[in-house]
N, C-alpha and C positions, 0 to 999 in steps of 0.2 A: 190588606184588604180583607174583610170580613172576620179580621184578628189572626187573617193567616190560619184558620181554623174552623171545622165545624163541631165545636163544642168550646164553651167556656166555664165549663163545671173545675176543670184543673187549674186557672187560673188565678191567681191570688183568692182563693178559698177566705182565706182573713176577709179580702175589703167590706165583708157584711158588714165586719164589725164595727166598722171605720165610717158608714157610711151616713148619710147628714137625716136627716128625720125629712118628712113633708111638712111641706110650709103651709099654713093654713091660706084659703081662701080670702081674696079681698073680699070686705063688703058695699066697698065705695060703687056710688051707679055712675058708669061711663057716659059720656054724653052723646048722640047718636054721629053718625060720621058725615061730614058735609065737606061738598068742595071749597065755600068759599076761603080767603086771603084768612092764614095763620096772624095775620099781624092784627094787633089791638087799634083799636079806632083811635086812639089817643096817641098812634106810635109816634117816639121820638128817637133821634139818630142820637144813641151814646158812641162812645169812640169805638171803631169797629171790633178791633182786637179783642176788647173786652168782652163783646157780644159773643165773637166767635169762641174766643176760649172757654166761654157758659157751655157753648154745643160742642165745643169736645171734650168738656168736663162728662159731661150728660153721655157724649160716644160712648166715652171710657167705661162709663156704667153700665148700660146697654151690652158693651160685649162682655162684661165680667159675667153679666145673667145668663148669656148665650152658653157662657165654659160653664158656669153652673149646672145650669141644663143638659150639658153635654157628660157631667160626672155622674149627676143624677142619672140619667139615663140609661148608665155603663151600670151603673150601681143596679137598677130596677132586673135591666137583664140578668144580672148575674143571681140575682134574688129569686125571679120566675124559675131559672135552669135548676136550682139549690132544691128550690120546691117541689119541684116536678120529679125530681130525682128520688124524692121522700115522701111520695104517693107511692110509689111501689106497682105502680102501674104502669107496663111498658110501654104501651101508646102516649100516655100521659108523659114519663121521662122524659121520652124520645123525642115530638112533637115540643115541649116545652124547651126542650134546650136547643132544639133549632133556633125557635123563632125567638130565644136568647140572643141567639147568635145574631141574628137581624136585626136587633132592636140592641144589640151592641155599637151594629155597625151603623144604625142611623146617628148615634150617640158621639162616633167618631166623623158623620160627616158634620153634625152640627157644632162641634169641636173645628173643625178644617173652615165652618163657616166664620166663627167667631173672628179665629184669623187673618181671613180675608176681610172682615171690616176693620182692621188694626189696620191692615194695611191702608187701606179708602182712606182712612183717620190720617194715615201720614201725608196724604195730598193735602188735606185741609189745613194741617199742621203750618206747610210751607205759605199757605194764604194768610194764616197768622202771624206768622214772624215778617212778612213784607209788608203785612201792616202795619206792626210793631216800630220796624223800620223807616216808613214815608211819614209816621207820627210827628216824630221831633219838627222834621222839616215843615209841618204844617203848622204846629204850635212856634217856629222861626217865624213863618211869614205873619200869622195872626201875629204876633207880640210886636213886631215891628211895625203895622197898619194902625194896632191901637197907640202905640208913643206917636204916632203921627198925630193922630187924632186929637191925642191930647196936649202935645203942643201947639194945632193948628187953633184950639180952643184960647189958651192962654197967653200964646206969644206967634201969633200968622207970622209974622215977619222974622222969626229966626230963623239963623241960617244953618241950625243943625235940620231943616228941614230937607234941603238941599240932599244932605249926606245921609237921611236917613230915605228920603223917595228912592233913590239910586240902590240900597240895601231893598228897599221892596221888590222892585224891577228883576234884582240878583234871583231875590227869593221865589218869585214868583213862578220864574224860569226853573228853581231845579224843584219847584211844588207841581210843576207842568211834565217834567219829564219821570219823577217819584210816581206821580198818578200814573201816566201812561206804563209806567211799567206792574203799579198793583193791578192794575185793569186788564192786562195781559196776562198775569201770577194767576190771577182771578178764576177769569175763564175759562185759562187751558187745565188748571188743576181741580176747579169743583168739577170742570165734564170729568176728566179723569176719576176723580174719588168715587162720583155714582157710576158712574161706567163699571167699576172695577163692583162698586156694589151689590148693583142692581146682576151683573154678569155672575157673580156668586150665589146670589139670590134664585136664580136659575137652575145651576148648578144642582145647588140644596136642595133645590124646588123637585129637580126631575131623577136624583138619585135616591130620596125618600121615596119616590112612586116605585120604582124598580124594586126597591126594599119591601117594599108594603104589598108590591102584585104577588111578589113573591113568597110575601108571608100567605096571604090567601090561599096560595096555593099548599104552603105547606096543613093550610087547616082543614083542606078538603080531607085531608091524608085520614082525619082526626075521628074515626064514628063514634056519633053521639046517639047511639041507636039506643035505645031503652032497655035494659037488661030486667027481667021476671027475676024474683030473687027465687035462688036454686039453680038455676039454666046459667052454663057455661059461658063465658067472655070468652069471645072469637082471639085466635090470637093474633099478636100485635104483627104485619107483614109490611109494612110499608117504610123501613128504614131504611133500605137502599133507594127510593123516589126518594124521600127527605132528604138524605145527602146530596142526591142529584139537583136536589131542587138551589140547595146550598150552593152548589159548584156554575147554576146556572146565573145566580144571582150573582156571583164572582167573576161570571165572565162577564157579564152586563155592565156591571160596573166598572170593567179592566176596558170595554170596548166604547164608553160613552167619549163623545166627543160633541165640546160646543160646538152648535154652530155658527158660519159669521151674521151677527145681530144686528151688526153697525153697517151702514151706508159706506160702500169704500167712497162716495162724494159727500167730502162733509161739508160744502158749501148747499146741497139740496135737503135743506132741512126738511120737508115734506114727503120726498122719496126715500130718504132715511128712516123716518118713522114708518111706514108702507112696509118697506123692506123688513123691518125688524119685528112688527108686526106679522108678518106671512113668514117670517125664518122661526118664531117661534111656534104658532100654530102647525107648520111641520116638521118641529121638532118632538109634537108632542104626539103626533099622530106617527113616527116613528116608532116612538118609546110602549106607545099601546100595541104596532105591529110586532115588534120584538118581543112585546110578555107573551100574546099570545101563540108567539113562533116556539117559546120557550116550555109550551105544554105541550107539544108537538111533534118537535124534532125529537131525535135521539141523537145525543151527544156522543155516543158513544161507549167507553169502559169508565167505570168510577174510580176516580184516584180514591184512596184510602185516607183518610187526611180526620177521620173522626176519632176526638180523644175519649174515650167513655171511661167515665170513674168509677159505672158500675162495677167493672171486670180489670179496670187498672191496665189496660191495654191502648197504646196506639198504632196507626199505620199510616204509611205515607201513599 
């Protein structure tokens, strides 16, 4: 949590050198965002599996940008702290390898996010392969409908008609019990996959805030008062709050706990949403009570836990 540390200047020193360039900007223009139906007016049913396996092709991309995002961003921190360190400026250092440190650790939650939607991904997974599955069985019954067909055309009165109606009937029976069981695969695992998502999504959502209240705070530390050239720079006192502020953000994040989102009745689908609705808005009103407890309180004695490569010195 938070790299287990408040400085990442001693950290793989190398990864600058390793690290991936900025990606230039699209210049494609987004189309504006609207609720109605995603499906094209012209939609037609292709065979499911196929469909689906497009959207977890598409998943799999999706989170590979997330991990990227996630490197980048470990990368960017550690680049700010390198810098900050080579101003020679001890407010400047000190201040910049903090909020390193934070901007590490949102790096490693959007990392933790990525893998929770692999996981989401393995529910949908299981709705592909029971479609894969009830396939055969449907191209069974269709193939045997159309020989009917086409002997009822050229010979009504033969008696492979007999033996092939009887094979329909068979078929149609386990095309009846195949469906009923994708339809069940279906439902229980896409609520599951967004559930698991969406509950990540949250997650991400309200430990970036904690991150980020907390960086503010470390910027107030920062005076940007205008210096007269000649007139002396005040010196730099606020490195024991910046650590503190670090071990705040540590504990924040060490004490976060979902709340429950879901409806424990999941047949009242209206009180469900209600519910998760009002659990999240006090969840957020929480999170805002906590930052501002967290300029407040006194915590106490500061563990020593900052690595500074100014002086080559740590403590615990």
């Amino acid at each position: 949590m938070l790299n287990r540390a408040l400085s990442i200047r001693s950290q793989n020193r190398s990864s600058t050198n390793s690290s991936s360039g900025s990606h230039p900007h699209s210049t494609h223009h987004r189309k504006p965002f609207s609720f109605p139906s995603l499906r094209s007016p012209t939609f037609t049913q292709p065979d499911l599996s196929k469909r689906l396996s497009r959207l977890l092709k598409s998943s799999s991309s999706l989170i590979s940008h997330h991990e990227s995002a996630a490197k980048e961003r470990i990368s960017i921190a550690t680049q700010l702290s390198e810098w900050g360190e080579a101003t020679q400026d001890d407010s400047v250092s000190d201040i910049s390898d903090k909020i390193g440190v934070l901007l590490s650790e949102i790096g490693e939650q959007e990392d933790n996010y990525a893998h929770a939607l692999d996981d989401a991904r393995g529910a949908l997974k299981v709705i592909r392969n029971t479609e894969r599955s009830v396939q055969p069985t449907r191209d069974g019954k269709r193939k045997i409908a159309d020989e009917i067909a086409k002997i009822k055309s050229k010979e009504p009165q033969s008696t492979k008609l007999v033996v092939l109606e009887q094979e329909l009937v068979r078929a149609e029976a386990e095309v009846l019990v195949a469906e009923a069981q994708l339809s069940n695969v279906t439902r229980q695992k896409l609520k599951e996959a967004y559930q698991a998502e969406f509950l990540a999504t949250i997650e991400r959502a309200d430990k970036q805030i904690i991150l980020a209240r907390h960086g503010l705070r470390l910027l107030e530390l920062l005076d940007d008062t205008p210096v007269v050239p000649g007139d002396v720079k005040p010196a730099y006192s606020h490195a024991a709050q910046a650590r503190q502020i670090l071990n705040d953000a540590e504990d924040d994040l060490r004490e976060w706990r979902p709340n429950v989102l879901l409806s424990e009745d999941e047949n009242s689908g209206v009180d469900g949403k209600v519910s998760a609705s009002e659990a999240v808005g006090g969840q957020r009103q929480a999170q805002v009570e906590n930052a501002n407890k967290g300029k407040e309180v006194d915590r106490g004695s500061l563990t020593e836990t900052v690595v500074n490569v100014g002086n080559g010195t740590a403590g615990n």
